[in-house]
N, C-alpha and C positions, 0 to 999 in steps of 0.2 A: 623434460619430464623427470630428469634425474632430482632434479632438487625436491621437486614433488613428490618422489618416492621418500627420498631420504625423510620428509616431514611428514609423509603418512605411517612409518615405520613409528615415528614419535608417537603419533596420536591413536595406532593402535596400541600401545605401552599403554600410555595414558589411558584407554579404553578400560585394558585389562583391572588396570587398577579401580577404576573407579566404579565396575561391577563387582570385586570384594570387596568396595567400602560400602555398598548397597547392601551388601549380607552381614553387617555388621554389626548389632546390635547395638553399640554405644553412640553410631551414624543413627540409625533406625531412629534409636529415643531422642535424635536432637532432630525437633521437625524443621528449621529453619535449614539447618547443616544438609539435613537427608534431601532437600526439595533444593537447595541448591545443586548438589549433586547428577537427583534425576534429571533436572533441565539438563546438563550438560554431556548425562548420557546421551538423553533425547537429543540434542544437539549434532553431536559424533557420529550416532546409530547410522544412519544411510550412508556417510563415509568412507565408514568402515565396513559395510558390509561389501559393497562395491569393491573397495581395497582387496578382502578378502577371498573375492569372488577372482579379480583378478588374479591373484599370486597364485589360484586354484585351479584356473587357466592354463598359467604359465606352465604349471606342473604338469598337466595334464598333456599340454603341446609337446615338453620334452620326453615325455612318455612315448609318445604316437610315434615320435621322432626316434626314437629307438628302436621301436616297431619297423618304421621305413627303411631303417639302415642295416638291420639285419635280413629283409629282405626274403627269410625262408618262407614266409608263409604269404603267395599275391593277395589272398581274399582278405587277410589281416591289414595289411599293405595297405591296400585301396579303401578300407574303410577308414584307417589309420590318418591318407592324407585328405579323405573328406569333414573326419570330423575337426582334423586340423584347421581347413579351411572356415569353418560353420566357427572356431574356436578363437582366429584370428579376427574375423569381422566383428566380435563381441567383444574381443579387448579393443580393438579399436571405439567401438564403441563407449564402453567404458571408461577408457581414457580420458575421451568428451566429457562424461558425465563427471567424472570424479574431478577434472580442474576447472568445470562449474563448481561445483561444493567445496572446491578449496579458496574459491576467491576470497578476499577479503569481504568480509561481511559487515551490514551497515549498522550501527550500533541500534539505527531506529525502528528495523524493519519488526521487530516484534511489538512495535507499543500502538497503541489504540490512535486514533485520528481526530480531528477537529477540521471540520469543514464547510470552508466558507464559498459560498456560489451567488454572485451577482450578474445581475442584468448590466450589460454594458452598451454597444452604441447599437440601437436601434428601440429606442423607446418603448412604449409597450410589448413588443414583440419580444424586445429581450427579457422583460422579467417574463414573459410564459412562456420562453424558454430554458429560464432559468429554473423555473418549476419543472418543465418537461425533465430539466437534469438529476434535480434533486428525486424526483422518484424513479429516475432510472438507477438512481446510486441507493437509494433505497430497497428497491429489487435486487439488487446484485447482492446487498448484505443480507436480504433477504435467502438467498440460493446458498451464501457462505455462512449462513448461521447465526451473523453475526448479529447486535442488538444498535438500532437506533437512533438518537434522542434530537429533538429538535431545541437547541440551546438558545437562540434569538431570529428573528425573522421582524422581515420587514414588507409587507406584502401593497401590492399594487393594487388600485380599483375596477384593473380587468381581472383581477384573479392569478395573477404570477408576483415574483417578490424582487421588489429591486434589492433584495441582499434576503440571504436566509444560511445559519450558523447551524451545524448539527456535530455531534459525535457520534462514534463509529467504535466499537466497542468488540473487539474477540480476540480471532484466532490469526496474529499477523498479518494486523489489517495496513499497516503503515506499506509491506513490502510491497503489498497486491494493487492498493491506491496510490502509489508516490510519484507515478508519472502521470496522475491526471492534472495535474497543476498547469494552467495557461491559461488560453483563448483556445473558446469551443465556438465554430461559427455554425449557424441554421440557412438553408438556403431551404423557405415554402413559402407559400401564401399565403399571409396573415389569415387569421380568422378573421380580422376587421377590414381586409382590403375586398373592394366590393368590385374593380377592373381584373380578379384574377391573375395578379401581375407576381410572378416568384420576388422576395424579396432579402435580405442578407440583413443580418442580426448577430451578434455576440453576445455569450455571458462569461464570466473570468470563475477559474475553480482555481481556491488557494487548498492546500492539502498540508496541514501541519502536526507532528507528531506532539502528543501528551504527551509528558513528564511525568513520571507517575512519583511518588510521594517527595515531592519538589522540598530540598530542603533551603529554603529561604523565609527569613521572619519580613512580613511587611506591615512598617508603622501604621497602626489605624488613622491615625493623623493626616498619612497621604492617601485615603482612601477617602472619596465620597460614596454614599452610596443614595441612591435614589429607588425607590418603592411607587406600583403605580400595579393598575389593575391590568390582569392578564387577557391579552385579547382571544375569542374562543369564536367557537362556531356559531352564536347565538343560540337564540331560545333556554332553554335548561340549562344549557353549558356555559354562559355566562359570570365572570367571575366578577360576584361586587363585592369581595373584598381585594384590599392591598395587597397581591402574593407575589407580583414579580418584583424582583429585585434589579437595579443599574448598578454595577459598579465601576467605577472610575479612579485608577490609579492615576494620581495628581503629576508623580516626576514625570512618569511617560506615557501620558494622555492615553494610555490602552484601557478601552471598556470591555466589560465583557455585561452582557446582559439575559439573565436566564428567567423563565418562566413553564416550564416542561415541566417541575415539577407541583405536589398537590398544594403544598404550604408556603408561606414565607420563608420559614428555619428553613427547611428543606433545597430551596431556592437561594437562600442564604449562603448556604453551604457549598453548593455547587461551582454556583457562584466562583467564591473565592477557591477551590480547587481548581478551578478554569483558568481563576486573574492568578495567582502563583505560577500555573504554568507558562501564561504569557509572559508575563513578567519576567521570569526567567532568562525564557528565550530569547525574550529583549537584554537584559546584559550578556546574556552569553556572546550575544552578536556584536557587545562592545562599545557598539556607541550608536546612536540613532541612525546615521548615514548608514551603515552597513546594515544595520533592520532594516532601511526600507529600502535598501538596493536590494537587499534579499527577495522578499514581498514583492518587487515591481519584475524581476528575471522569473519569480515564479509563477504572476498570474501574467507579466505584461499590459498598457495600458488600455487593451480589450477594444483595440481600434481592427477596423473589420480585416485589416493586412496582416496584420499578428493574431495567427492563430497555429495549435498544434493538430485540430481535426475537424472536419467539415461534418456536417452531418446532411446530405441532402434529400430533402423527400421528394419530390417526384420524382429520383431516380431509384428512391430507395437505397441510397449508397452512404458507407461512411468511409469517410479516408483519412486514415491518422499520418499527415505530410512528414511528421519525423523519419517513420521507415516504409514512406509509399506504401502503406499499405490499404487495399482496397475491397470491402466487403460489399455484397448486392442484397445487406439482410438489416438494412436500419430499423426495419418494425421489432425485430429480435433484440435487436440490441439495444434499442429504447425499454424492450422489457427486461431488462437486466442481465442479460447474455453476452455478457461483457471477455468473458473468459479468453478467445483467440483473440479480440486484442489486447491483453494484459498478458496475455502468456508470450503474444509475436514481441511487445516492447520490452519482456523483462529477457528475453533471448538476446533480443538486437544491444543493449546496453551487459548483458555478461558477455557477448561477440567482443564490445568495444575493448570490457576492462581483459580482455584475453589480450587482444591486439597489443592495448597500453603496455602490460605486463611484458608480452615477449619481446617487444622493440624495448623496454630499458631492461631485460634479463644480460 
């Protein structure tokens, strides 16, 4: 903990400083400067108050301790080494807390999402339960605020989608969704099985962070693009004109294909803010083998053995196999009550990167 003190002693410096440069008025007028600024307060603020709370502690212990050791007054005394005790369980506490928020932090956890859910091995059953996923993840963002957009889909003639693309759009969506990446297995009774018989089904969730204002230029040359009418709910909603857009970057076969929005421009646009980020993320990863090694560890080949969480219904149980963990509330958590397990996974991997850290401290 010593090193950790010594590096929160830094970052309250830093703190201090970076609240006079908030009262600054030549800060104030540079709105880029001043907004950089606030995020990084915003950043620090729970840190350092924790920090602060401690060192507030500490002080307050050797006080009490004073009090114990002079001894003249019992009823002082005795109060003295109970609040001690109430004082000591809290810095323990906080200790916990404050070398969670000192971990290394992941560069992506703040950026919006891109996510893709297919139906894997169980035929129709898996694309409607690829659906049953897609609006569970829809709920969830619904309860976080968050906004979002359904980017391309690929939907099945019982009514589920053997592949459906959406974005995710807010408040630190990448931290909250980045373990759902794998094999999600279904264990019920089809709707279309007519013996009653429970049966096992996968759909693959890939979870990929946007790049937000990606700077790379891509030749129009190596872009196809493809236009075709946008598939809707019939009747009214019907679109006879051309507004969805394909696009197909040629070096590295990645499509992206959007239709959410009302126009073509519009569709246009998106579009290629979606294929820049792919694209990106495809050289960033360096060469095609390591994209799709990437790609294949995060969703896996969606065979019914590889899976990260069961979702059973007749027991009404979900159990996410990574950290055994096992709830008796699958109708809650189909409705987007996702939070105890996103909170039990994001515990059990800050436990890991504790463990990592102090065996190479």
């Amino acid at each position: 903990m010593d090193n950790v003190m010594a590096q929160l002693e830094s970052l309250e410096v830093r703190y201090e400083e970076i609240q006079e440069m908030m009262a600054d008025p030549e800060v104030i007028a540079d709105t880029k400067r001043y907004m950089e600024i606030t995020k990084e307060e915003a950043d620090m603020r729970e840190v350092v108050q924790k920090f602060r709370k401690f060192k507030a502690d500490k002080e307050e212990i050797a006080g009490n301790k004073e009090i114990i050791a002079d001894g003249s007054d019992p009823e002082l005394v005795e109060m003295a080494k109970m609040e001690n005790s109430e004082l000591e369980d809290e810095i323990s506490q906080l200790e916990d807390e404050i070398k969670i928020l000192m971990l290394p932090k992941d560069p992506n956890d703040d950026k919006d999402i891109i996510m893709e859910i297919r139906g894997a091995a169980g035929g129709d059953e898996a694309s409607l339960f690829a659906g049953d996923l897609l609006r569970m993840y829809e709920k969830y963002a619904e309860n976080q605020g968050w906004n979002v957009s359904i980017v391309d889909s690929e939907q099945t003639e019982v009514g589920g989608y053997k592949r459906v693309a959406i974005m995710i759009t807010g408040n630190k969506v990448y931290s909250k969704l980045k373990y759902e990446n794998g094999a999600h297995r279904v264990q019920r009774i089809p709707v279309t099985e007519s013996a009653g018989r429970v049966h096992t089904s996968t759909a693959t969730v890939a979870v990929m962070p946007e790049y937000e204002q990606v700077d790379i230029d891509l030749d129009p040359k190596e872009i196809r693009v493809d236009v075709y009418r946008s598939s809707g709910a019939g009747g009214q909603h019907i679109n006879k004109t051309s507004s969805a857009v394909r696009m197909t970057h040629l070096p590295t076969g990645i499509v992206v294909a959007m239709q959410d929005q009302r126009s073509q421009q519009q569709n246009r646009a998106k579009a290629m803010e979606i294929l820049k980020s792919r694209v990106y993320d495809y050289y960033e990863s360096q060469n095609r083998d390591k994209y799709d090694a990437k790609r294949r560890n995060a969703v896996g080949t969606g065979d019914r053995s590889e899976r990260i969480r069961t979702y059973n219904y007749p027991q009404n149980r979900v159990t996410d196999h990574r950290i055994g963990l096992t709830l008796n509330k699958l109708d809650r958590i189909m409705n987007g009550e996702l939070d105890e397990v996103i909170d039990a996974l994001t515990v059990y991997y800050q436990t890991k990167q504790l463990e990592e850290l102090a065996e190479n401290a």
